[in-house]
C-alpha positions as CSV (number, residue, x, y, z in Angstrom):
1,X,0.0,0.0,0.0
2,X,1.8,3.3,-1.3
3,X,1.3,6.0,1.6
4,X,0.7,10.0,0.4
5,X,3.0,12.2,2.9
6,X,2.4,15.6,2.6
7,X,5.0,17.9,1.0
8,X,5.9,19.8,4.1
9,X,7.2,16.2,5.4
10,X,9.3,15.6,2.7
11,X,12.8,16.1,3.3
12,X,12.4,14.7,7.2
13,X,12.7,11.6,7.1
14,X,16.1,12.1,4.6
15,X,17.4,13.6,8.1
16,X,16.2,10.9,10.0
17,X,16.9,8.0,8.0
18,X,20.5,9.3,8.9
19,X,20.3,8.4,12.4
20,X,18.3,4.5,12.7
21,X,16.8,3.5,8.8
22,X,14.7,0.8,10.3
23,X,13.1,3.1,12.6
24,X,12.2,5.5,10.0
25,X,10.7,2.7,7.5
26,X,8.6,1.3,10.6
27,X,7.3,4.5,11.6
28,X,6.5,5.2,8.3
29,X,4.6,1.7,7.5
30,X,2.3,2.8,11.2
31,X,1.9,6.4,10.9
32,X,-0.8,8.5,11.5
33,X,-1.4,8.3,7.3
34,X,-1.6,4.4,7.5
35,X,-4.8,4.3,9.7
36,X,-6.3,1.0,7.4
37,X,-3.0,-0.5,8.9
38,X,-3.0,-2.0,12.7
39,X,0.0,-0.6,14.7
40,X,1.8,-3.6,15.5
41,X,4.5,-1.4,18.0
42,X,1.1,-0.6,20.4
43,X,2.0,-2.4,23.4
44,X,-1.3,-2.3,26.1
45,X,-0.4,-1.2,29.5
46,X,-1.0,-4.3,32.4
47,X,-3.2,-3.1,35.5
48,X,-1.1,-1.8,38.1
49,X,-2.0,-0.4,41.5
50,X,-1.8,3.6,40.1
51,X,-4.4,2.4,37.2
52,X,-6.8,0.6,39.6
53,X,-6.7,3.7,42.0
54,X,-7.4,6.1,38.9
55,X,-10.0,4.5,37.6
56,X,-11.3,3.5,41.6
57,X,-11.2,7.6,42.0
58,X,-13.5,7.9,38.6
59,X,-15.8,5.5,40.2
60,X,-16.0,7.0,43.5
61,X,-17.0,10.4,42.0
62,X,-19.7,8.6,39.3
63,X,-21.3,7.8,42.7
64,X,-21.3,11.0,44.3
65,X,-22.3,12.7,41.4
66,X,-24.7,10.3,41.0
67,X,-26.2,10.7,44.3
68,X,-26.5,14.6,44.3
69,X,-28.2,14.0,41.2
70,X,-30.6,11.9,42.8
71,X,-31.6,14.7,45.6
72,X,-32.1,17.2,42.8
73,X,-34.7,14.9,41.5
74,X,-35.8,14.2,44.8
75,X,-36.4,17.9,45.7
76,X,-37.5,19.0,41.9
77,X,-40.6,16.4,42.4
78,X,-41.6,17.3,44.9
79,X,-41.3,21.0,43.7
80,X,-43.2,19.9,40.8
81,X,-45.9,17.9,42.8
82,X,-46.4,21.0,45.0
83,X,-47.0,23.4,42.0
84,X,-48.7,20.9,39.9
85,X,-51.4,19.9,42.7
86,X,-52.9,23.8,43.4
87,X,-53.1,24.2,39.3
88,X,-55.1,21.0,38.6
89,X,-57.2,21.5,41.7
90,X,-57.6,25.3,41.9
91,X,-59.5,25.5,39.4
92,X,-62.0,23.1,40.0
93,X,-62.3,24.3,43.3
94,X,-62.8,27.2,42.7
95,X,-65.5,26.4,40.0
96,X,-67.6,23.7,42.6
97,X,-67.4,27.7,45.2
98,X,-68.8,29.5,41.9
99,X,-72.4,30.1,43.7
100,X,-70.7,31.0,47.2
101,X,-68.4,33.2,45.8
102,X,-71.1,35.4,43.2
103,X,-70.8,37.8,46.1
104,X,-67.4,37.9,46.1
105,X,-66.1,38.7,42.8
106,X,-62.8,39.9,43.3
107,X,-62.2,36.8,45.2
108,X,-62.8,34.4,42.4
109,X,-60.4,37.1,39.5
110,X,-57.5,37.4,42.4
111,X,-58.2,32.8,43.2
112,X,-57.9,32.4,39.6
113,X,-55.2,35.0,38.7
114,X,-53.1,32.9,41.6
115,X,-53.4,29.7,40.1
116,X,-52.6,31.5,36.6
117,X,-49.5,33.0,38.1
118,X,-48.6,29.5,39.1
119,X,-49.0,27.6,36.2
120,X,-47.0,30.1,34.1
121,X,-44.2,29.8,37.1
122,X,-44.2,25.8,36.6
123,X,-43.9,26.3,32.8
124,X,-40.9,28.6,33.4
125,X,-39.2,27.1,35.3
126,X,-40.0,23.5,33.1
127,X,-39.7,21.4,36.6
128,X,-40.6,18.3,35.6
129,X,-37.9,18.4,32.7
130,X,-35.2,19.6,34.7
131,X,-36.2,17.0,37.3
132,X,-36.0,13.7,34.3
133,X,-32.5,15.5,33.1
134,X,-31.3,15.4,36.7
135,X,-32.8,11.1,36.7
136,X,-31.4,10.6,33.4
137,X,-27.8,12.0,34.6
138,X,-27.7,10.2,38.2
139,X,-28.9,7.4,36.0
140,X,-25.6,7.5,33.7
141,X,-23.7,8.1,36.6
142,X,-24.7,5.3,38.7
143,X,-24.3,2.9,35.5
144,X,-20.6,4.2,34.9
145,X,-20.1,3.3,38.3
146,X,-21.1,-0.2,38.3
147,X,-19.4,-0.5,35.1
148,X,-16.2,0.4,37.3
149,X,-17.1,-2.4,39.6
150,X,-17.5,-4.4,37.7
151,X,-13.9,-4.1,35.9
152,X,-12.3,-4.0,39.3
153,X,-13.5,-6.9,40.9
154,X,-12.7,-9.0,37.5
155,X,-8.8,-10.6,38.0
156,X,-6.3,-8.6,36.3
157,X,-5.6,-11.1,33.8
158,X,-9.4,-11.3,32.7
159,X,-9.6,-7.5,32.4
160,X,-9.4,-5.5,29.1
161,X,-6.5,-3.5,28.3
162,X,-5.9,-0.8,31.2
163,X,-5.4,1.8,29.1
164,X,-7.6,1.1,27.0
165,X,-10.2,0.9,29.8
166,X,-8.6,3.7,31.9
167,X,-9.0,6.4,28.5
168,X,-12.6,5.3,27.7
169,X,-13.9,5.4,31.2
170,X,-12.4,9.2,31.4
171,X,-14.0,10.3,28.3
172,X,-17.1,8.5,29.1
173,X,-17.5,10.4,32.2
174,X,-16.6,13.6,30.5
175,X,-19.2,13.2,28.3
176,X,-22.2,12.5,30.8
177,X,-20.8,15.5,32.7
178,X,-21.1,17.7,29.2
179,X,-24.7,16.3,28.8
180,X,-26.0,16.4,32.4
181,X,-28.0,20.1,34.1
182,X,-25.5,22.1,36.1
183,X,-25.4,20.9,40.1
184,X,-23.6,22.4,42.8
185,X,-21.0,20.0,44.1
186,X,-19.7,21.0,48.0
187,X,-16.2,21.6,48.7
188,X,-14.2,20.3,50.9
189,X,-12.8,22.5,53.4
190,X,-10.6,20.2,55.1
């Protein structure tokens, strides 16, 4: 398979075939151009202690993220039931007090105008979507996590490439964390 370098690499390896010729050709045969091409120099790192900790520390942090994502929810349902309960009953309430309150009409505009304000509140502030993006996210989390586990408690020999592992675990947390709502994460003030 003939490779295409680019012009602005021509000339280096003339320099470099100077110093170690086989080092050049097998760079060249599994460079960054050869992609169809398996690099055969790729040697996998084994599971040490350092890797196992990293990748422990990832999984300790899926869990607490996890968790403060689970009291958002918590706290945005109940939010939600408390808003949503007055706006579905208000107005039937108010509708079954229609003959008491003929007297009264500025009671019934100001009951109803209430119950308005608070549906439109709700809607702003969308609390039952930011409270199934908070699920979904503590969701991820917690299934990153037992992922973890599940690598660490598997014998090192049975375990899949740590680097490998270690680099996908990273950006697969990265990317739940670019996907899930903003939450406030305490500090340690130790």
């Amino acid at each position: 398979m003939e490779i295409n370098i680019p012009e602005e690499m021509d000339g280096v390896d003339d320099v470099a075939m100077e110093i170690d010729p086989l080092a050049v050709q097998t760079s060249r045969r599994h460079s960054v151009f050869s992609s169809s091409e398996p690099d055969a120099l790729r040697s996998e790192w084994a599971w040490e202690r350092r890797s196992e900790k990293f990748l422990h520390e990832i999984g300790m942090e899926a869990v607490m993220l996890a968790n403060l994502h689970t009291v958002k929810t918590r706290a945005l349902k109940r939010l939600y039931t408390l808003s949503t309960i007055p706006t579905v009953s208000g107005p039937v309430l108010l509708s079954s007090l229609d003959d008491l309150l003929q007297d009264y009409p500025v009671a019934m505009k100001v009951g109803l105008m209430c119950i308005a304000v608070l549906t439109a509140t709700t809607s702003f502030l969308d609390l039952g979507g930011r409270r199934e993006r908070h699920d979904a996210a503590a969701n991820l989390y917690s299934a990153l996590s037992a992922d973890i586990k599940l690598i660490l408690l598997m014998p090192r020999s049975s375990r899949p490439p740590a680097d490998q592992t270690l680099e996908r675990m990273k950006l697969l947390f990265v990317h739940i964390g670019e996907r899930s709502p903003a939450i406030r994460v305490p500090q340690n003030t130790s």
